[in-house]
PDB file of N, H, CA, C and O in Angstrom:
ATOM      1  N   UNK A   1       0.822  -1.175   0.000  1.00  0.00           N
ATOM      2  CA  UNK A   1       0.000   0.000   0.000  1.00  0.00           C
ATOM      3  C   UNK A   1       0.879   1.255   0.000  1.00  0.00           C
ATOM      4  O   UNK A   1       0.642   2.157  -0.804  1.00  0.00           O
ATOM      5  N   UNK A   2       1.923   1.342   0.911  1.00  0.00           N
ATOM      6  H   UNK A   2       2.115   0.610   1.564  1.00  0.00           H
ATOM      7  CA  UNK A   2       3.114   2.580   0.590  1.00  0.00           C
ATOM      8  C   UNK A   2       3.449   2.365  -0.631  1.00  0.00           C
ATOM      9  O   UNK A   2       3.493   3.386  -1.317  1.00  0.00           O
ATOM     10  N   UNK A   3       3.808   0.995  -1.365  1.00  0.00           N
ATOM     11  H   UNK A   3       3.772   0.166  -0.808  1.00  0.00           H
ATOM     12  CA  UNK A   3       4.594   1.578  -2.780  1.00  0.00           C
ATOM     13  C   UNK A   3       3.638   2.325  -3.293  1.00  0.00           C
ATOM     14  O   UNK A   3       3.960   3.491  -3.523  1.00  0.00           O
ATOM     15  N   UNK A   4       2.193   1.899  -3.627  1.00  0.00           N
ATOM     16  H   UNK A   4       1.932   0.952  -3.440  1.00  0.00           H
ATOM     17  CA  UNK A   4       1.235   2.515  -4.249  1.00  0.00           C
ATOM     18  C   UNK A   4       1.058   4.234  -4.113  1.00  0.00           C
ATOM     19  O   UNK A   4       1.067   5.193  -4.884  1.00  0.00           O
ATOM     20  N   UNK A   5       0.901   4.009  -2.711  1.00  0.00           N
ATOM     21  H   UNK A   5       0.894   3.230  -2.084  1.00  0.00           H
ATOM     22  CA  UNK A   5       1.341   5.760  -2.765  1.00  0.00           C
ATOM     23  C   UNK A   5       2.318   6.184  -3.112  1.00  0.00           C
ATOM     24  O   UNK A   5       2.014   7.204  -3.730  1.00  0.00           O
ATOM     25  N   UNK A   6       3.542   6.048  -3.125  1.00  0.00           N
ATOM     26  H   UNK A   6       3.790   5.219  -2.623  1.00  0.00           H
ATOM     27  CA  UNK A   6       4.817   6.900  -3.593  1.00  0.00           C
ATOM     28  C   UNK A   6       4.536   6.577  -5.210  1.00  0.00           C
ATOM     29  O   UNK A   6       5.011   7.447  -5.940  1.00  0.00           O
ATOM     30  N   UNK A   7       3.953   5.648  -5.801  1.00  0.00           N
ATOM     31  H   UNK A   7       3.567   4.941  -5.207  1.00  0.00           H
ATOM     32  CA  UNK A   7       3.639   5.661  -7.326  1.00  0.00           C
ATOM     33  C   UNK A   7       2.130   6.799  -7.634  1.00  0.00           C
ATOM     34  O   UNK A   7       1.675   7.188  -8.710  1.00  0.00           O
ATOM     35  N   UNK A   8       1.733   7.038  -6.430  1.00  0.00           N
ATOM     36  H   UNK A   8       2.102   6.722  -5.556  1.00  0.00           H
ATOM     37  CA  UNK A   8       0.673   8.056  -7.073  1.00  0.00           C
ATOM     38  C   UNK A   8      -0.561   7.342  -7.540  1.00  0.00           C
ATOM     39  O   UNK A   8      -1.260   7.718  -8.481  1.00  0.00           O
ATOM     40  N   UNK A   9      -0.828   5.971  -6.586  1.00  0.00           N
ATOM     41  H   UNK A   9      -0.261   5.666  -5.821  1.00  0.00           H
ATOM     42  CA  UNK A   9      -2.055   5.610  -6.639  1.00  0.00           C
ATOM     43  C   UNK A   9      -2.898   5.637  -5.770  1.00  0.00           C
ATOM     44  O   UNK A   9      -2.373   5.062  -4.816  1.00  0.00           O
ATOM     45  N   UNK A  10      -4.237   6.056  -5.397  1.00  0.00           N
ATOM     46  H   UNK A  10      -4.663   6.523  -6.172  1.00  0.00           H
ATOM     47  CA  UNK A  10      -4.856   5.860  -4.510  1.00  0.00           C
ATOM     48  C   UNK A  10      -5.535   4.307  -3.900  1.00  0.00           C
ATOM     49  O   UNK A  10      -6.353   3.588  -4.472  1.00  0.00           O
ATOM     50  N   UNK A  11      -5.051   4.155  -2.907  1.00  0.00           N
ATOM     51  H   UNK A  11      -4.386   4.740  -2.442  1.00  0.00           H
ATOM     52  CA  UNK A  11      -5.587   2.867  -2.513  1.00  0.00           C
ATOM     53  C   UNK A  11      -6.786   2.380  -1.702  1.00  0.00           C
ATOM     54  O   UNK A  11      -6.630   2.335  -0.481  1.00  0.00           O
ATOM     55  N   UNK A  12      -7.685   2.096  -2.094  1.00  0.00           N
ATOM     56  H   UNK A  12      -7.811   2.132  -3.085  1.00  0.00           H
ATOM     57  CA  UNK A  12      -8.981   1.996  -1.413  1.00  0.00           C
ATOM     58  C   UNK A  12      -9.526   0.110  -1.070  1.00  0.00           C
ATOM     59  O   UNK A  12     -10.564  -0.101  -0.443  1.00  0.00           O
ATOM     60  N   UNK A  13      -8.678  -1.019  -1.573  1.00  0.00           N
ATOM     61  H   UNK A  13      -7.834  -0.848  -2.082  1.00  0.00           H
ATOM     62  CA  UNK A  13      -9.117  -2.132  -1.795  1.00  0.00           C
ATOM     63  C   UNK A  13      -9.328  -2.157  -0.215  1.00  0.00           C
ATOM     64  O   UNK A  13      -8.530  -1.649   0.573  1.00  0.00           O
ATOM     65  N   UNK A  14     -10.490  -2.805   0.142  1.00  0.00           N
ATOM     66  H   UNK A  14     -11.138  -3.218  -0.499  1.00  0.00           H
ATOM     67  CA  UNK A  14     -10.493  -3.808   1.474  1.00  0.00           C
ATOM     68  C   UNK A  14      -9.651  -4.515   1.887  1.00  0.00           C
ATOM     69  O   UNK A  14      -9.388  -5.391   1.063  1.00  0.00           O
ATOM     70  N   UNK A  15      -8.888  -4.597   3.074  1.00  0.00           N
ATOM     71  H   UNK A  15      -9.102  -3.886   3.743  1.00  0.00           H
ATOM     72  CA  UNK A  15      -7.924  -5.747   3.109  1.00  0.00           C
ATOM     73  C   UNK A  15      -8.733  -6.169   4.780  1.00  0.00           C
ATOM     74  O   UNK A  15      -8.856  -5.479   5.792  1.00  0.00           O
ATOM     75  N   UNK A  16      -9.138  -7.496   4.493  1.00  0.00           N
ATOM     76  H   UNK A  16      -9.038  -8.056   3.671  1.00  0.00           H
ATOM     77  CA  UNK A  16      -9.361  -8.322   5.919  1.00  0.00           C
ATOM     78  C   UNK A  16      -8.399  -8.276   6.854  1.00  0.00           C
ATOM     79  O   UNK A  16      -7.300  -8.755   6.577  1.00  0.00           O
ATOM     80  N   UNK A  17      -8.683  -7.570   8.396  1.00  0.00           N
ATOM     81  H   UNK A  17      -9.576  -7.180   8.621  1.00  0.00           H
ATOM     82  CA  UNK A  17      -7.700  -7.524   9.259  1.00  0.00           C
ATOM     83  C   UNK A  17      -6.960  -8.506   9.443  1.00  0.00           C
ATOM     84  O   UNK A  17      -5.755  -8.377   9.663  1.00  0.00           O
ATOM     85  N   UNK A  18      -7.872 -10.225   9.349  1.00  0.00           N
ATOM     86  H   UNK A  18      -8.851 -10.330   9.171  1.00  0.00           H
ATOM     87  CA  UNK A  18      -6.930 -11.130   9.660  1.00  0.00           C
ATOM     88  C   UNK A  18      -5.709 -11.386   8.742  1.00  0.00           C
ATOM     89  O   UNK A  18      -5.111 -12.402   9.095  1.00  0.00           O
ATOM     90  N   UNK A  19      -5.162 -10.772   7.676  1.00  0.00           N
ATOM     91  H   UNK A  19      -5.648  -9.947   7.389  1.00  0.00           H
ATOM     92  CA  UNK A  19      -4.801 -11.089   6.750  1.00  0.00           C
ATOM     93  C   UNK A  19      -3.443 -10.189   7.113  1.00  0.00           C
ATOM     94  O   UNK A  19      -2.302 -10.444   6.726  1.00  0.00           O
ATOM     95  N   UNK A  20      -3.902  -8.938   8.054  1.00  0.00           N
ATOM     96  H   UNK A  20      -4.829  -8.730   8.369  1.00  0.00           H
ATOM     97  CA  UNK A  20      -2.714  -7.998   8.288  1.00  0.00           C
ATOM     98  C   UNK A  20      -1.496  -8.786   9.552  1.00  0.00           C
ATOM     99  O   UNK A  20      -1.843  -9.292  10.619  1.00  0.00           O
ATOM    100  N   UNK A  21      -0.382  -8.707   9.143  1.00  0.00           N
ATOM    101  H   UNK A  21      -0.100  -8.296   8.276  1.00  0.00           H
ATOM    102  CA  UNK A  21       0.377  -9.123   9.936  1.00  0.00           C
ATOM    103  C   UNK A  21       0.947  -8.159  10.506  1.00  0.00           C
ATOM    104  O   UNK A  21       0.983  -8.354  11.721  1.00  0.00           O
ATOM    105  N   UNK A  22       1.800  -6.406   9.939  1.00  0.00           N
ATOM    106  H   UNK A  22       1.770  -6.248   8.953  1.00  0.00           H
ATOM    107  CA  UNK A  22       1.755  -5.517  10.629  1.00  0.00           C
ATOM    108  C   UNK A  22       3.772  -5.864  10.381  1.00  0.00           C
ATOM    109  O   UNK A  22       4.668  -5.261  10.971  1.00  0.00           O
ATOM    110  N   UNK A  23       3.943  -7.003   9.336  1.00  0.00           N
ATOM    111  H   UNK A  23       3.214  -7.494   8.857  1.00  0.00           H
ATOM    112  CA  UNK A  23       5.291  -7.013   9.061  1.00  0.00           C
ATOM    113  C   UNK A  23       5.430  -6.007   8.035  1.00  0.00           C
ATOM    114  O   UNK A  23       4.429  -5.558   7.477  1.00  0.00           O
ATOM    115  N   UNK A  24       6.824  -5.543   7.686  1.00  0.00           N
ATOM    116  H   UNK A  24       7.637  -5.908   8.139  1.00  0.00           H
ATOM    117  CA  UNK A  24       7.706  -5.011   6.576  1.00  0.00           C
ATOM    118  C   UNK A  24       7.507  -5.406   5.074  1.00  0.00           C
ATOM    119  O   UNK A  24       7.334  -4.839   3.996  1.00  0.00           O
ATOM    120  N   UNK A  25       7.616  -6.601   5.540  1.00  0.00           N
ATOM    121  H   UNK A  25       7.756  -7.062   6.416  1.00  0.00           H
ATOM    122  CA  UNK A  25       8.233  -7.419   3.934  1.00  0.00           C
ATOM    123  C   UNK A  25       7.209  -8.874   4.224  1.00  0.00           C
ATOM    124  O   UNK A  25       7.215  -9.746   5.093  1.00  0.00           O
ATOM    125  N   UNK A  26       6.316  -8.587   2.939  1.00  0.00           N
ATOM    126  H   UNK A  26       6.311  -7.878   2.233  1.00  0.00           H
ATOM    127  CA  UNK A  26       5.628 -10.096   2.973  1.00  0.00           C
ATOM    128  C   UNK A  26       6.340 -11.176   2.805  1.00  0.00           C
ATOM    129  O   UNK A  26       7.354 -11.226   2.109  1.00  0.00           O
ATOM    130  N   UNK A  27       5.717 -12.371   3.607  1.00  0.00           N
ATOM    131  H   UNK A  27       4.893 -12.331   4.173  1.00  0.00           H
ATOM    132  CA  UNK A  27       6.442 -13.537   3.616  1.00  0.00           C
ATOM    133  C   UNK A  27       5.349 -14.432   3.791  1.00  0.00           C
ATOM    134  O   UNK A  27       5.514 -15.635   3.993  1.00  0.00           O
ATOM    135  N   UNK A  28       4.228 -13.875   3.717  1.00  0.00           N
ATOM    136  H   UNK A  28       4.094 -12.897   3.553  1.00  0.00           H
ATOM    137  CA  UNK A  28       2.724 -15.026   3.403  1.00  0.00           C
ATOM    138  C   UNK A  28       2.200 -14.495   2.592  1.00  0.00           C
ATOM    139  O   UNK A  28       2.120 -13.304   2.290  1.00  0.00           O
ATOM    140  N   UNK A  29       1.607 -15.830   1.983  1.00  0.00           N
ATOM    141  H   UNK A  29       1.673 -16.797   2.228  1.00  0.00           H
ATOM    142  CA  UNK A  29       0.159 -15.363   1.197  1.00  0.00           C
ATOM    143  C   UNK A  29      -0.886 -15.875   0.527  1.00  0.00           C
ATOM    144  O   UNK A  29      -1.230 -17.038   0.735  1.00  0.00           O
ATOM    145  N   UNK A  30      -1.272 -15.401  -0.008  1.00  0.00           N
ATOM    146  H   UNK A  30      -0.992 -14.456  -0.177  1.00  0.00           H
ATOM    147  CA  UNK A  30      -2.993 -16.372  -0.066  1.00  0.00           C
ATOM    148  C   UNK A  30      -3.068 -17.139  -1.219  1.00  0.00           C
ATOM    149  O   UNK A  30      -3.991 -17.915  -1.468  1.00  0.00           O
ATOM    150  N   UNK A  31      -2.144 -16.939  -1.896  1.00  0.00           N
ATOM    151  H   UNK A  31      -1.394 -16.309  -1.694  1.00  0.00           H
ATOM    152  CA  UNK A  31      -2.062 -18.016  -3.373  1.00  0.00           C
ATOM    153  C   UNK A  31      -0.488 -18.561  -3.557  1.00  0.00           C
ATOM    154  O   UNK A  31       0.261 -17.928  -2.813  1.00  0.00           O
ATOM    155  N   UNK A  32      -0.066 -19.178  -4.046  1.00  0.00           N
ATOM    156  H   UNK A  32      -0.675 -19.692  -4.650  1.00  0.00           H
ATOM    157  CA  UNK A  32       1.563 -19.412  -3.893  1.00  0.00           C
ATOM    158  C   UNK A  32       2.091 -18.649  -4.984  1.00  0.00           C
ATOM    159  O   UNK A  32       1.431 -18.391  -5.990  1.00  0.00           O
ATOM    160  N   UNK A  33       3.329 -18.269  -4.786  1.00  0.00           N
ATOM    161  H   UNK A  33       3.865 -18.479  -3.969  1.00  0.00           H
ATOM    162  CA  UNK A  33       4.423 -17.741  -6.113  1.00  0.00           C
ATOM    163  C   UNK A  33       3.793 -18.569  -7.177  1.00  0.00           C
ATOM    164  O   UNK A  33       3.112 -17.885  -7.941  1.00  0.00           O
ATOM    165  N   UNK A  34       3.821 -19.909  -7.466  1.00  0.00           N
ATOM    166  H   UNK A  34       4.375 -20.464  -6.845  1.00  0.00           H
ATOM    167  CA  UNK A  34       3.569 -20.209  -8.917  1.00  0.00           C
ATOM    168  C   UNK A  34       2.135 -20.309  -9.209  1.00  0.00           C
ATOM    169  O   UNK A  34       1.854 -20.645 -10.359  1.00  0.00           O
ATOM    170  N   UNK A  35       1.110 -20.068  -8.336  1.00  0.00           N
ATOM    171  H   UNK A  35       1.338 -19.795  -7.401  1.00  0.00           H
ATOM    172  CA  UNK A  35      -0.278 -19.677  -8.733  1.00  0.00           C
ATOM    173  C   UNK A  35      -0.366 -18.280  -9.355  1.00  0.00           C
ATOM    174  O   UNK A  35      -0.848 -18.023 -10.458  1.00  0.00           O
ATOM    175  N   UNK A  36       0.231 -17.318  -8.385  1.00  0.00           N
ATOM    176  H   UNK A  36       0.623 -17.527  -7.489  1.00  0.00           H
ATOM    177  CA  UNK A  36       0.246 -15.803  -8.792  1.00  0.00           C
ATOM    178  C   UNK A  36       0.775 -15.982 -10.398  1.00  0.00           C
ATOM    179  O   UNK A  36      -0.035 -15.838 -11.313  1.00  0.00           O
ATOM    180  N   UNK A  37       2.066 -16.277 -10.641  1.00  0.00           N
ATOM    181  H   UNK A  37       2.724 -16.393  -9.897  1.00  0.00           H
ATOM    182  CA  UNK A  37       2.744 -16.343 -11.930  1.00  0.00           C
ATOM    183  C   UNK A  37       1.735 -16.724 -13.171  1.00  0.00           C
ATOM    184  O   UNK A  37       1.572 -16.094 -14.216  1.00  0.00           O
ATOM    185  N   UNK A  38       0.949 -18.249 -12.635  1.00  0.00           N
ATOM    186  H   UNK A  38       1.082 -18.760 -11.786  1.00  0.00           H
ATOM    187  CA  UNK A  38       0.061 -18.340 -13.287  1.00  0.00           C
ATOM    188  C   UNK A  38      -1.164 -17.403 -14.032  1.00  0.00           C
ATOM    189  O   UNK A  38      -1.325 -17.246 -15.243  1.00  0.00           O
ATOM    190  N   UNK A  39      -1.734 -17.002 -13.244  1.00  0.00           N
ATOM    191  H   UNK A  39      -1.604 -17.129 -12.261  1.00  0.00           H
ATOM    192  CA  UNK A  39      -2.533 -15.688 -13.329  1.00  0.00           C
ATOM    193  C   UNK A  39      -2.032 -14.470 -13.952  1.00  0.00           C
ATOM    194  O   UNK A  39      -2.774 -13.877 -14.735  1.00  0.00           O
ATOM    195  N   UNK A  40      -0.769 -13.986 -13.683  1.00  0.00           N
ATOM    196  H   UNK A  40      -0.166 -14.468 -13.047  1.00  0.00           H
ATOM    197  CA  UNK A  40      -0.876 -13.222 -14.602  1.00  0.00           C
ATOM    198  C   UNK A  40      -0.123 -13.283 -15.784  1.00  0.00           C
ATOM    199  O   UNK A  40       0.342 -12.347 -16.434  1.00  0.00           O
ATOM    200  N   UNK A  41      -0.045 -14.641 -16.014  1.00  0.00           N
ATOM    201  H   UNK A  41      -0.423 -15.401 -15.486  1.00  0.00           H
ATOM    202  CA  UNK A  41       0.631 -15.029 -17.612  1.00  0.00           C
ATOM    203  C   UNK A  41      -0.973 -15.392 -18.230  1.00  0.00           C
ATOM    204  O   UNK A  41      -1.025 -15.609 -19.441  1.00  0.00           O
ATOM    205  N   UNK A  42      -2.243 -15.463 -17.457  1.00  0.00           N
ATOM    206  H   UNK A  42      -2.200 -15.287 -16.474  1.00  0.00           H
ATOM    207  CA  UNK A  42      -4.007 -15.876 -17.936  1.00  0.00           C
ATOM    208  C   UNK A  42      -3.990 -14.306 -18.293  1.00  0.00           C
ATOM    209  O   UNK A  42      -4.760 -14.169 -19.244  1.00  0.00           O
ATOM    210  N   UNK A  43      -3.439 -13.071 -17.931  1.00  0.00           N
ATOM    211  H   UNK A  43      -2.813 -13.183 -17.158  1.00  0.00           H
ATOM    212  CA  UNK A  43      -4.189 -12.430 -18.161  1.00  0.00           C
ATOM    213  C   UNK A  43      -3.688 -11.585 -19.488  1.00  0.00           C
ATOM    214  O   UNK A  43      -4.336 -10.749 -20.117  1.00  0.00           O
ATOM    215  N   UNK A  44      -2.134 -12.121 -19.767  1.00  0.00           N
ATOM    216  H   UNK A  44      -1.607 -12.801 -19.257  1.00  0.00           H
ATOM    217  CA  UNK A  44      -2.230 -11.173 -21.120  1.00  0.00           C
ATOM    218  C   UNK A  44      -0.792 -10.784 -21.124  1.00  0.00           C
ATOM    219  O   UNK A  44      -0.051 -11.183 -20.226  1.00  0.00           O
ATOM    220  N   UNK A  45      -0.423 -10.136 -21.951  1.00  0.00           N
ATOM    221  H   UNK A  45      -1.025  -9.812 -22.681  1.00  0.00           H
ATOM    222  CA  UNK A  45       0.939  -9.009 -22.205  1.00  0.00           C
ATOM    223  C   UNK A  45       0.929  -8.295 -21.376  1.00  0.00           C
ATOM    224  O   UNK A  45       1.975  -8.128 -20.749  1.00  0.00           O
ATOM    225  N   UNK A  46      -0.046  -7.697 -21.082  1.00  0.00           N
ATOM    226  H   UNK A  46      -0.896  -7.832 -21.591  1.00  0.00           H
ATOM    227  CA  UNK A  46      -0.188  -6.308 -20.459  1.00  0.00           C
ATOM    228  C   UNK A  46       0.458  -6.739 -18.653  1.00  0.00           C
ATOM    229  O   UNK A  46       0.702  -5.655 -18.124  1.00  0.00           O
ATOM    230  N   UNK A  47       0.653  -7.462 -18.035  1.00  0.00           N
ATOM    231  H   UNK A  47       0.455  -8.343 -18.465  1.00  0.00           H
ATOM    232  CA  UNK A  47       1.092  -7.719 -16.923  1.00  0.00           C
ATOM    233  C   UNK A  47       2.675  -8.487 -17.007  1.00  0.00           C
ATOM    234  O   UNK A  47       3.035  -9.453 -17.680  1.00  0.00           O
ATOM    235  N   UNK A  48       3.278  -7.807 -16.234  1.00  0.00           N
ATOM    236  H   UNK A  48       2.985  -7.023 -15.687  1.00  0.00           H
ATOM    237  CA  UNK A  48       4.803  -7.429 -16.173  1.00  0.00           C
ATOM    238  C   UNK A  48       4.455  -9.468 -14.700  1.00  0.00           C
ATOM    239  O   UNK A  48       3.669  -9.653 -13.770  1.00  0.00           O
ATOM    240  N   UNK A  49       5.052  -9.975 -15.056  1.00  0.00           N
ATOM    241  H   UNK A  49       5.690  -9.825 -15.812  1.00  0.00           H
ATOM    242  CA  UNK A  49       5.901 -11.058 -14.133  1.00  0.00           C
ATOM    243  C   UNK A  49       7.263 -10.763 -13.717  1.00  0.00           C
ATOM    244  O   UNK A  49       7.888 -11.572 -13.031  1.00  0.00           O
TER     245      UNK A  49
END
């Protein structure tokens, strides 16, 4: 959510508290590295991997 702001996006998504850990640097998450990868090689050129 900070990178987003220093890129000049506004961030409004919902994020479920349980989901907040309140760390630095993610090190969980809700789909694995090669699911994510998956997804956004489904969605096109237009998404940077």
């Amino acid at each position: 959510m900070e990178e987003m702001g220093r890129r000049g996006y506004n961030h409004h998504t919902p994020l479920d508290p349980a989901l907040t850990t309140g760390k630095a640097v993610q090190d969980e998450f809700v789909d694995s590295y090669e699911k994510q990868v998956r997804i956004l090689k489904e969605r096109g050129r237009e998404c940077r991997i």
